[in-house]
N, C-alpha and C positions, 0 to 999 in steps of 0.2 A: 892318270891318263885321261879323263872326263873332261871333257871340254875342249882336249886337245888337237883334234878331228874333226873338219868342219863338214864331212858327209856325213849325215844320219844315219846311213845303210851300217856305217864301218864302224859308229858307236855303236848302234844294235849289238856289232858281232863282238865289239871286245867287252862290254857289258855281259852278253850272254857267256863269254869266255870264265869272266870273274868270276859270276854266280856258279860254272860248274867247277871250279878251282877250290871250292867251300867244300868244309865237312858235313859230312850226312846231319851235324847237331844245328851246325850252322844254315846250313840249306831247311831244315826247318824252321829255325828262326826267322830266316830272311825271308821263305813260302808264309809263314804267319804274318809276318812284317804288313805284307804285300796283301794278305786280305784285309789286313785291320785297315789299310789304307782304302785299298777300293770299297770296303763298307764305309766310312766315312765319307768317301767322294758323294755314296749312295745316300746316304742319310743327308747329307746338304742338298742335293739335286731334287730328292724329293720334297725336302721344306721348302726349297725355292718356288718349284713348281705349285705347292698347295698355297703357297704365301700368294703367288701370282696370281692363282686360280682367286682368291679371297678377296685380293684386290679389286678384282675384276667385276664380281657379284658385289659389293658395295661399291662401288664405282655405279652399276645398272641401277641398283637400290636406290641411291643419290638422284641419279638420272630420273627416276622413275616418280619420284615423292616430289625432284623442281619440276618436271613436266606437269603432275598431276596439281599442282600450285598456281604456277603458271595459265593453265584451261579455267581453274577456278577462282584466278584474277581476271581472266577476259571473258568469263560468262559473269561474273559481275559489274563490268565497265556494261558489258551490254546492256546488261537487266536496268541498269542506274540509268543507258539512255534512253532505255525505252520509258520508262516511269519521268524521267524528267520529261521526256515527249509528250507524256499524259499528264504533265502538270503536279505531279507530288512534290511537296514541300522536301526542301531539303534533307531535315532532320529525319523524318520519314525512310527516303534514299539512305542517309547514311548509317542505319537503324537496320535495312535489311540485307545491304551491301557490303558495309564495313568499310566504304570508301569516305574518304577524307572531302570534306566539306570544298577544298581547294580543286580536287581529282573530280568533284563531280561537274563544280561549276566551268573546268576545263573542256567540258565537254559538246 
């Protein structure tokens, strides 16, 4: 009969009808059935959500270490202009910088 009935309401009721049509052995079986199952819905739902949660914190991590790269690439372009403004040799610049001889002279 499953599938047969395209209202929801009316498979509830002949669903519900089945399960009280079982033996008191079976009705246990099928009551144990039914928690094994929603424990495992549980135990997926929570990996999901800690996997997401984890993702998420390395994802900021990430974020965190190119931002903090990123500031210590442009306080370096800076510092390279300002010494080049004051005349230091290149080698010099690229010694306390770590900028590339081409990066400095672009400047």
């Amino acid at each position: 009969m499953e599938g047969k009935y395209i209202n929801p309401y009316t498979n509830r009721l002949f669903e519900q009808a089945e399960i009280a049509k079982l033996s008191p052995e079976e009705r246990f079986d099928y009551e144990e059935s039914v928690k094994v199952y929603r424990d495992l819905l549980n135990v997926v739902e929570t990996a999901r959500q800690k996997g997401e949660q984890s993702g998420i914190e390395i994802g900021r991590a990430e974020g965190r270490a190119e931002g903090r790269a990123e500031g210590i690439r442009l306080a370096n372009v800076e510092n390279a202009r300002k010494m080049k403004a004051d005349g230091l040799n290149s080698e010099t610049i690229i010694r306390y910088t770590g900028l590339t001889e081409d990066e400095i002279n672009a400047l």
